[in-house]
PDB file of N, CA, C and O in Angstrom, chain B, residues numbered from 101:
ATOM      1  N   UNK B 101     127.940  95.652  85.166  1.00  0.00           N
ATOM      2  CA  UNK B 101     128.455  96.986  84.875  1.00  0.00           C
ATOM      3  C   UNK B 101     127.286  97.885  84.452  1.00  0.00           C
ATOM      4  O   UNK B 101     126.454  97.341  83.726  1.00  0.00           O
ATOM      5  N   UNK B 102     127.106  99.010  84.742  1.00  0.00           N
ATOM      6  CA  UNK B 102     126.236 100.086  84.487  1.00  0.00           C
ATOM      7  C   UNK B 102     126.470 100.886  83.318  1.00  0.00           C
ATOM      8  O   UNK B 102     127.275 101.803  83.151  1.00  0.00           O
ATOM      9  N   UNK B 103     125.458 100.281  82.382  1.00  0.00           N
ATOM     10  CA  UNK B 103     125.872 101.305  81.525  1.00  0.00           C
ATOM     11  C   UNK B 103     124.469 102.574  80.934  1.00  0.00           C
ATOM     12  O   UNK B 103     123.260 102.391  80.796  1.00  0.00           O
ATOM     13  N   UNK B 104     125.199 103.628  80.743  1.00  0.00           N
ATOM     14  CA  UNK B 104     124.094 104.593  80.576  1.00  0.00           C
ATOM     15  C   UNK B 104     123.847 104.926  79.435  1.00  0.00           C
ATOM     16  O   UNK B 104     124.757 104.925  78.606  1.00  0.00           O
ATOM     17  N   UNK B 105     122.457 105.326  79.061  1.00  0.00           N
ATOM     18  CA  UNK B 105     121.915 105.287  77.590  1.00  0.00           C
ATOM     19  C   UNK B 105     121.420 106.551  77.805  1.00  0.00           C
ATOM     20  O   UNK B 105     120.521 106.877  78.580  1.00  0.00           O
ATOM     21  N   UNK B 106     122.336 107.521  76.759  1.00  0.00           N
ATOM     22  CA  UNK B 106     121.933 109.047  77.272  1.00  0.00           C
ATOM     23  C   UNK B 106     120.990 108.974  75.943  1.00  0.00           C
ATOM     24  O   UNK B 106     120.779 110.146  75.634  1.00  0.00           O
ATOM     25  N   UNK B 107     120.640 108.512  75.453  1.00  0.00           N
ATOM     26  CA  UNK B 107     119.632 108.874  74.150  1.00  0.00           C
ATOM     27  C   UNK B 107     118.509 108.961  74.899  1.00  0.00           C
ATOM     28  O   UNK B 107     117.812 109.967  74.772  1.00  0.00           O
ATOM     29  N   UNK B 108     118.185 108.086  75.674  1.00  0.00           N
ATOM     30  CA  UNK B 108     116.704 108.150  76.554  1.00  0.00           C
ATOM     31  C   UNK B 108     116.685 109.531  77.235  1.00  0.00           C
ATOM     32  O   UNK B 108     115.597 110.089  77.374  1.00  0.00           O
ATOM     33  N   UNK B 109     117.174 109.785  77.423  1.00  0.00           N
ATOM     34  CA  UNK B 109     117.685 110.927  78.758  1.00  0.00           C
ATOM     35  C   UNK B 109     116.967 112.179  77.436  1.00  0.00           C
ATOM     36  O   UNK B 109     115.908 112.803  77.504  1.00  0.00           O
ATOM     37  N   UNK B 110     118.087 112.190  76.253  1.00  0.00           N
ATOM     38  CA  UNK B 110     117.788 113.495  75.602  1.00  0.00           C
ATOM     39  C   UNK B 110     116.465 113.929  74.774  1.00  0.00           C
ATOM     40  O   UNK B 110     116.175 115.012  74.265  1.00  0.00           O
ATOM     41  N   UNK B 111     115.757 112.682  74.821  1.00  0.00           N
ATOM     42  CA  UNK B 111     114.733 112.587  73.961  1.00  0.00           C
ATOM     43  C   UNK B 111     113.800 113.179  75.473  1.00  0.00           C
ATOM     44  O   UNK B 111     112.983 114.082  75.291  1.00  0.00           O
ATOM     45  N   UNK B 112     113.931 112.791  76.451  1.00  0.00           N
ATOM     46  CA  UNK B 112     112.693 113.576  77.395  1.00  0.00           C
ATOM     47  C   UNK B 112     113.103 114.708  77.796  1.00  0.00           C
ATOM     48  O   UNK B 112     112.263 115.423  78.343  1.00  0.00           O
ATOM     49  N   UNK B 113     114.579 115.248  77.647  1.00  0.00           N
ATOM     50  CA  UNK B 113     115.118 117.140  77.758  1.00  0.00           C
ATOM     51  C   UNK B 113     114.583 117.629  76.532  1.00  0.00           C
ATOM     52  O   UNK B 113     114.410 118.846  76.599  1.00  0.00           O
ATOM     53  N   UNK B 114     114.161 116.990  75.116  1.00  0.00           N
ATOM     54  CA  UNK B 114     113.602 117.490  74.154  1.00  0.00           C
ATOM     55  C   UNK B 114     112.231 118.147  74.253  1.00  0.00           C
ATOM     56  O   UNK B 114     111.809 119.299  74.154  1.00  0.00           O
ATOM     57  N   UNK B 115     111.691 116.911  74.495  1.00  0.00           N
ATOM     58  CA  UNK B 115     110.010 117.176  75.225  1.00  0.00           C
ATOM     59  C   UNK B 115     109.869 118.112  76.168  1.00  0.00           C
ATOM     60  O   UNK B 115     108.731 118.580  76.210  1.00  0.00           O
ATOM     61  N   UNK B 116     110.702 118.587  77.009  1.00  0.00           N
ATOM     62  CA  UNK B 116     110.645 119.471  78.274  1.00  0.00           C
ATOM     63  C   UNK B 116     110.445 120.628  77.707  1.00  0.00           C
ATOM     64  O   UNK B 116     109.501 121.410  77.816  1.00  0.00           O
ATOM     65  N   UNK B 117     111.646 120.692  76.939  1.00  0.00           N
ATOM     66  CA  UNK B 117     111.598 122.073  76.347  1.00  0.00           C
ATOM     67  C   UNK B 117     110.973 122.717  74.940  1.00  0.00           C
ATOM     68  O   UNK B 117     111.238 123.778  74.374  1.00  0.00           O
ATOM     69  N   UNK B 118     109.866 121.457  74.541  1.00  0.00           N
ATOM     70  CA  UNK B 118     108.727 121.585  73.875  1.00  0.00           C
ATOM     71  C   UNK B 118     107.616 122.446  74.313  1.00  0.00           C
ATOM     72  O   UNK B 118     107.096 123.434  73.794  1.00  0.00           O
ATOM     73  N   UNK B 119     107.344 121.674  75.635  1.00  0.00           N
ATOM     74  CA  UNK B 119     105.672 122.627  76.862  1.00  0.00           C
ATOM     75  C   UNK B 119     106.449 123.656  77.227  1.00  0.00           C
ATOM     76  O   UNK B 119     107.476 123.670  77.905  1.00  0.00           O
ATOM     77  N   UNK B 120     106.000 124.298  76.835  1.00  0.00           N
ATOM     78  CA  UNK B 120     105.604 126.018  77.880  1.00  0.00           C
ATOM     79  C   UNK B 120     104.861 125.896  78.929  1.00  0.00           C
ATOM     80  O   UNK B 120     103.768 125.334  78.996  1.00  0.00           O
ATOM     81  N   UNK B 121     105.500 126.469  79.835  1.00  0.00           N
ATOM     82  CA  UNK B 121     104.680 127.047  81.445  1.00  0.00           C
ATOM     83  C   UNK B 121     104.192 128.120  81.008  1.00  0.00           C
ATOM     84  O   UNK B 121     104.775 129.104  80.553  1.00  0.00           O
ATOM     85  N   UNK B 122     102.215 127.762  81.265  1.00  0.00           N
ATOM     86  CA  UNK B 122     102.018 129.141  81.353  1.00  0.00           C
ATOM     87  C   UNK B 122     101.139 129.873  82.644  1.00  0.00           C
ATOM     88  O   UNK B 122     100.327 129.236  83.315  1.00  0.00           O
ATOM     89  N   UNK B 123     101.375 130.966  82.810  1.00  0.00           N
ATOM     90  CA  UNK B 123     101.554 131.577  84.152  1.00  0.00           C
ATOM     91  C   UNK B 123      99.932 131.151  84.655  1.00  0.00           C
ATOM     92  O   UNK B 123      99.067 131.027  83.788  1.00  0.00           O
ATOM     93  N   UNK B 124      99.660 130.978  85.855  1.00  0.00           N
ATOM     94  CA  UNK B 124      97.950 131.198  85.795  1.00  0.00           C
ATOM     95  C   UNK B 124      97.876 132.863  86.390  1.00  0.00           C
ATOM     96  O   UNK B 124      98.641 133.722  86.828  1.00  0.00           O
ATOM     97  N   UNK B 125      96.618 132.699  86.125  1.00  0.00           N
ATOM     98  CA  UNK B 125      95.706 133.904  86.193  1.00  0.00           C
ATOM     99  C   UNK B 125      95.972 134.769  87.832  1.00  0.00           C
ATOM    100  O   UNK B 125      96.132 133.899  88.689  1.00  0.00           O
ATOM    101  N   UNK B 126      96.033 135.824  88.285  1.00  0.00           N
ATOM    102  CA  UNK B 126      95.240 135.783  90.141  1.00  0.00           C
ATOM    103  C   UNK B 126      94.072 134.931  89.898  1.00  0.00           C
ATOM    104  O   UNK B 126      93.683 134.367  88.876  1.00  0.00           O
ATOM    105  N   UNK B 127      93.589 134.980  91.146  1.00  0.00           N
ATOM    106  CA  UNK B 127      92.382 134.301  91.407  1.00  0.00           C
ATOM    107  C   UNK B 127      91.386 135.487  92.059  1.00  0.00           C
ATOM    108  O   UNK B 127      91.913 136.230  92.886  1.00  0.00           O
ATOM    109  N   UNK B 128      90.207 135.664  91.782  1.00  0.00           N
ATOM    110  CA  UNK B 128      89.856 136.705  92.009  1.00  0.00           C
ATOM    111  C   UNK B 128      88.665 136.494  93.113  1.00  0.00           C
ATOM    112  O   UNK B 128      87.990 135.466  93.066  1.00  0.00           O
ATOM    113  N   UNK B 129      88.449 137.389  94.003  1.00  0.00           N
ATOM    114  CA  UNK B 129      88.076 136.982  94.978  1.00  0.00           C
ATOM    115  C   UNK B 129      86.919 136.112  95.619  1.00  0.00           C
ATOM    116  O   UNK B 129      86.789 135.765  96.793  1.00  0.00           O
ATOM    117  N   UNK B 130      86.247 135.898  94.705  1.00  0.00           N
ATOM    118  CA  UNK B 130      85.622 134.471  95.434  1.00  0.00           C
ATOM    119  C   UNK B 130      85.896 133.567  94.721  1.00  0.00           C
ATOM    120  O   UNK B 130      84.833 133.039  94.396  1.00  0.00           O
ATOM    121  N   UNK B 131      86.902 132.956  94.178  1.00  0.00           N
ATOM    122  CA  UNK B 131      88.301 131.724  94.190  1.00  0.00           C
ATOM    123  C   UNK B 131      88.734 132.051  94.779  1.00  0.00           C
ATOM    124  O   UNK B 131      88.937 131.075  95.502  1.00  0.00           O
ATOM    125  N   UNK B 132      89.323 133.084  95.349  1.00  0.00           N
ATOM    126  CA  UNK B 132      90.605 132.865  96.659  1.00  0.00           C
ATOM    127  C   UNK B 132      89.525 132.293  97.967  1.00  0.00           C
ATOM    128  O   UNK B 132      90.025 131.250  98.388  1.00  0.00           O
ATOM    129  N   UNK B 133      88.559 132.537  98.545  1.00  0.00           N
ATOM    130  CA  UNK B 133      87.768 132.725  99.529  1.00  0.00           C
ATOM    131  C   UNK B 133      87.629 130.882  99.374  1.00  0.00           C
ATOM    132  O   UNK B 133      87.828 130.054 100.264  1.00  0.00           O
ATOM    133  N   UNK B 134      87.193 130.621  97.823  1.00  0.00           N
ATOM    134  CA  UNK B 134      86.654 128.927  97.876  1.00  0.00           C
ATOM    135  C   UNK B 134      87.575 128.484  98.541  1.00  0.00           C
ATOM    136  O   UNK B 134      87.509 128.000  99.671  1.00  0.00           O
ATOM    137  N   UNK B 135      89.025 128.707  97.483  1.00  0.00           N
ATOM    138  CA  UNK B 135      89.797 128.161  97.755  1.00  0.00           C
ATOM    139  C   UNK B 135      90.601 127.635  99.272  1.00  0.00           C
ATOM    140  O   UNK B 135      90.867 126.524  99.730  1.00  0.00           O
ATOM    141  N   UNK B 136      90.900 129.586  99.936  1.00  0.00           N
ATOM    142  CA  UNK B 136      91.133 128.869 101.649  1.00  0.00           C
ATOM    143  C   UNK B 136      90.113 128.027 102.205  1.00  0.00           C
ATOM    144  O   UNK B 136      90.424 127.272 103.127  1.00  0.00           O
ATOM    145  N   UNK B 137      88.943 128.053 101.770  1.00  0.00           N
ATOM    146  CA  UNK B 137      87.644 127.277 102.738  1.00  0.00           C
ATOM    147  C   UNK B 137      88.541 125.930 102.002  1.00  0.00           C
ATOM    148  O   UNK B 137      89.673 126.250 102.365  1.00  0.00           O
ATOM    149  N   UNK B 138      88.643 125.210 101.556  1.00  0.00           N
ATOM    150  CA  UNK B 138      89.178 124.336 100.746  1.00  0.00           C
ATOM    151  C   UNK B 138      90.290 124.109 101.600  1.00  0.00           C
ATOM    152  O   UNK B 138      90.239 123.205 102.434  1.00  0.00           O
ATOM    153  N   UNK B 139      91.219 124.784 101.487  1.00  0.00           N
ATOM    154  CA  UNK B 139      92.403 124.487 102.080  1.00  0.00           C
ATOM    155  C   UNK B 139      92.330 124.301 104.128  1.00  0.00           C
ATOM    156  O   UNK B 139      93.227 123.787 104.796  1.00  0.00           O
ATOM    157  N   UNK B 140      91.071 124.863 104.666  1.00  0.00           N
ATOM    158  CA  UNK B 140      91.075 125.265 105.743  1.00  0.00           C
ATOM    159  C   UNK B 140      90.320 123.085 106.488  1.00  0.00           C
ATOM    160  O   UNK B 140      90.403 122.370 107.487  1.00  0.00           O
ATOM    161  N   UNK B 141      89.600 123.072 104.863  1.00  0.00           N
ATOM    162  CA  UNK B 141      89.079 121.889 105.146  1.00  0.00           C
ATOM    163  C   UNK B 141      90.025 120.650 105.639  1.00  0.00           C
ATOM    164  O   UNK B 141      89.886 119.976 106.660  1.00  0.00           O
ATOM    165  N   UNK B 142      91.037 120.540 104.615  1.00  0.00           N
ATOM    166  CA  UNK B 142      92.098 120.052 104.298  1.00  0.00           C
ATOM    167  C   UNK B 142      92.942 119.594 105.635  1.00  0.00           C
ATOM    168  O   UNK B 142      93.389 118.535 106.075  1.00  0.00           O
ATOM    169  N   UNK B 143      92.914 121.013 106.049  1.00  0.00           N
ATOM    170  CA  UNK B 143      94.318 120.795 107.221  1.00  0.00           C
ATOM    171  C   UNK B 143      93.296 120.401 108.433  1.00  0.00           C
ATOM    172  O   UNK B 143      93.781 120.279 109.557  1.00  0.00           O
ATOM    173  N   UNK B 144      91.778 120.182 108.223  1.00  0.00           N
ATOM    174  CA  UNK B 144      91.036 120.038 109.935  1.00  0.00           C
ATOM    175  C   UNK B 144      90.479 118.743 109.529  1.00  0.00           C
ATOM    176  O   UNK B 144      89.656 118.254 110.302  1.00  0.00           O
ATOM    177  N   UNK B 145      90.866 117.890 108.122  1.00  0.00           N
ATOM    178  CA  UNK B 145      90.826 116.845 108.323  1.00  0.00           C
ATOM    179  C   UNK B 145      92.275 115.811 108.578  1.00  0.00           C
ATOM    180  O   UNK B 145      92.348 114.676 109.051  1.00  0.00           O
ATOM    181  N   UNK B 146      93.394 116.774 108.026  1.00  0.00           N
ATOM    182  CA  UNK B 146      94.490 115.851 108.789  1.00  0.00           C
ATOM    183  C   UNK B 146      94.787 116.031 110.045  1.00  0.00           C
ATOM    184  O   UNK B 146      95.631 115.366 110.646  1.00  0.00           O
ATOM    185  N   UNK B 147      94.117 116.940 110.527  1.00  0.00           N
ATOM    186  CA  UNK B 147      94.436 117.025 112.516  1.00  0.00           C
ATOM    187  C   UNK B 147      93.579 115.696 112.900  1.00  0.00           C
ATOM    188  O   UNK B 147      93.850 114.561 113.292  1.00  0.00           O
ATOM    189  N   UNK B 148      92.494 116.372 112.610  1.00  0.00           N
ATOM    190  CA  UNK B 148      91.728 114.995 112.878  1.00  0.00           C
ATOM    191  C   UNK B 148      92.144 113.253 112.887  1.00  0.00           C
ATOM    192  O   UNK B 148      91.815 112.377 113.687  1.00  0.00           O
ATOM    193  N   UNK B 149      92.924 113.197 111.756  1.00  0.00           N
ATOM    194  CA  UNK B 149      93.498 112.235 111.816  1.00  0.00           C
ATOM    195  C   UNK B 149      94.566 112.147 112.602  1.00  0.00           C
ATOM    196  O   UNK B 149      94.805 111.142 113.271  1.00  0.00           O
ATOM    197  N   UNK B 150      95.356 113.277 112.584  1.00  0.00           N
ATOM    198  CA  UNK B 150      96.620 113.077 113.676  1.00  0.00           C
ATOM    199  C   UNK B 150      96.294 112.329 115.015  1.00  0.00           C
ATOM    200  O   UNK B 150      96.783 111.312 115.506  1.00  0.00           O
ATOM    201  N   UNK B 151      95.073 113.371 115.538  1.00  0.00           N
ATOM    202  CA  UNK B 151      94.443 113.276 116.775  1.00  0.00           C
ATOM    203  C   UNK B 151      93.948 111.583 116.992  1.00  0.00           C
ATOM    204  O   UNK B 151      94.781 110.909 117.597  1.00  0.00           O
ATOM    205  N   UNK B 152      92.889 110.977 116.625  1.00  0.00           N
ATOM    206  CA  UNK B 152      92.610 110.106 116.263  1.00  0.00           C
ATOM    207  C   UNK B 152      94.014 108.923 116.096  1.00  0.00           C
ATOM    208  O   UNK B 152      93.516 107.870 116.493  1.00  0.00           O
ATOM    209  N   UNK B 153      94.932 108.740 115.851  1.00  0.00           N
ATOM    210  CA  UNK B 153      95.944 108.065 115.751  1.00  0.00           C
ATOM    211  C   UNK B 153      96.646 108.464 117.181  1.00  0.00           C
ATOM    212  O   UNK B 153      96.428 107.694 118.117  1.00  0.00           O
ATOM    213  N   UNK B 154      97.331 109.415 117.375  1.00  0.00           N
ATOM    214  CA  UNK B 154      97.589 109.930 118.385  1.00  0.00           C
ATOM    215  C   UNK B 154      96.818 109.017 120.387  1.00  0.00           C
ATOM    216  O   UNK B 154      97.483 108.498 121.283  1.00  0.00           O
ATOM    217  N   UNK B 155      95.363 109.219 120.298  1.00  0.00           N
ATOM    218  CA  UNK B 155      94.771 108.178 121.251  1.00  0.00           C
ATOM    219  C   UNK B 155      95.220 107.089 120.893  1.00  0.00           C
ATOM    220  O   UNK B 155      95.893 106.514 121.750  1.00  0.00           O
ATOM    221  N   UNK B 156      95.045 106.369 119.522  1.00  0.00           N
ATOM    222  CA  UNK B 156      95.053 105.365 119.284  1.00  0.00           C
ATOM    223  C   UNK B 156      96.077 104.735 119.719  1.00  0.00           C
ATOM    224  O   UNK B 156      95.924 103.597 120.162  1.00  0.00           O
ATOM    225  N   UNK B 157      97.484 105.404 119.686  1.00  0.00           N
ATOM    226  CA  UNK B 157      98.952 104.925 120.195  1.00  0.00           C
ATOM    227  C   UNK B 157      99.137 105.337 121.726  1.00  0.00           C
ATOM    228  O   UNK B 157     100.219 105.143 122.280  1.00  0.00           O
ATOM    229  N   UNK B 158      97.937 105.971 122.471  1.00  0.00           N
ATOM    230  CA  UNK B 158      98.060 106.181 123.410  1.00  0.00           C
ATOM    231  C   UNK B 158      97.116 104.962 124.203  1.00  0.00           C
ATOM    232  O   UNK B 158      97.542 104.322 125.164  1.00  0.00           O
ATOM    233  N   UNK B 159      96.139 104.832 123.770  1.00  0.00           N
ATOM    234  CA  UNK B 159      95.685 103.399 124.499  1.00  0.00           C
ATOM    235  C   UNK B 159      96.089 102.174 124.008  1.00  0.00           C
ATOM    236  O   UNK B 159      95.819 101.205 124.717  1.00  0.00           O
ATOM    237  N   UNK B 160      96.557 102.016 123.171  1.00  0.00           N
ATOM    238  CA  UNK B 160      97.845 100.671 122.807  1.00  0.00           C
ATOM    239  C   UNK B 160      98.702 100.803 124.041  1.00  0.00           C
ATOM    240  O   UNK B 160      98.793  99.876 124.846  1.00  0.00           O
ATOM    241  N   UNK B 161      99.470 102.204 124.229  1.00  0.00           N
ATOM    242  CA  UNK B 161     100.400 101.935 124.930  1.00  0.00           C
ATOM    243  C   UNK B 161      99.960 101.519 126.567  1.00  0.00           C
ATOM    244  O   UNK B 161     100.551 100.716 127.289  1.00  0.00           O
ATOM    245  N   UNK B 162      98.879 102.236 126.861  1.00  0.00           N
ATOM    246  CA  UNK B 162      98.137 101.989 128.242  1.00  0.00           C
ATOM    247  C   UNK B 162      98.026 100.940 128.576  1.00  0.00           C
ATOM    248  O   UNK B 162      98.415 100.606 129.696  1.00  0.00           O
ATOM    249  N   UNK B 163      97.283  99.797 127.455  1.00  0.00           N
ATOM    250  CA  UNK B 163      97.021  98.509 127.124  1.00  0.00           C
ATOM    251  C   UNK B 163      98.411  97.740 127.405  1.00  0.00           C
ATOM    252  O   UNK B 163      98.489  96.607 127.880  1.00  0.00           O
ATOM    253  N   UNK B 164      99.109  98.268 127.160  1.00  0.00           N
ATOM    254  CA  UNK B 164     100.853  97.685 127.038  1.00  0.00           C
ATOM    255  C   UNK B 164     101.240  97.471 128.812  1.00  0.00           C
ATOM    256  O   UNK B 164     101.773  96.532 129.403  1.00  0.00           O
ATOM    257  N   UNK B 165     100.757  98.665 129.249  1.00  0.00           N
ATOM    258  CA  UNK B 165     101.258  99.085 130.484  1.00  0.00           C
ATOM    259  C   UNK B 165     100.127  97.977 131.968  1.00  0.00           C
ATOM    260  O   UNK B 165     100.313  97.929 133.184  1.00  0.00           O
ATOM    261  N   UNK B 166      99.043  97.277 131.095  1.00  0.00           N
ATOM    262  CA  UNK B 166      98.229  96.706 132.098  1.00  0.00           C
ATOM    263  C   UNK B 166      98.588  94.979 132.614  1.00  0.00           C
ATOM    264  O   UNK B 166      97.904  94.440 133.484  1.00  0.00           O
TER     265      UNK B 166
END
């Protein structure tokens, strides 16, 4: 049988509403600039990988086909 122990539960809704969110800053323009170079990095190393996997399941399958 399942039983639930809301004391655990209220003791971490306590804590929640202890921290404050606090807002960040803008980013001003050369952080935004790092940042897309950063982000631009990011997404041309998971193509890369796509790509790279992508052959990879394509000459498996070739291999399959011989």
């Amino acid at each position: 049988m399942f039983c639930f122990d809301h004391r655990k539960y209220n003791m971490r809704i306590y804590e929640l509403e202890l921290k404050t969110i606090k807002p960040r800053p803008p980013l001003t323009l050369a952080q935004a600039r790092i940042q897309g170079l950063k982000n631009v990095v990011d997404r041309d190393k998971q193509q890369l990988h796509n790509e790279r996997e992508r052959q990879r399941q394509q000459r498996e399958h070739e291999q399959k086909l011989l």
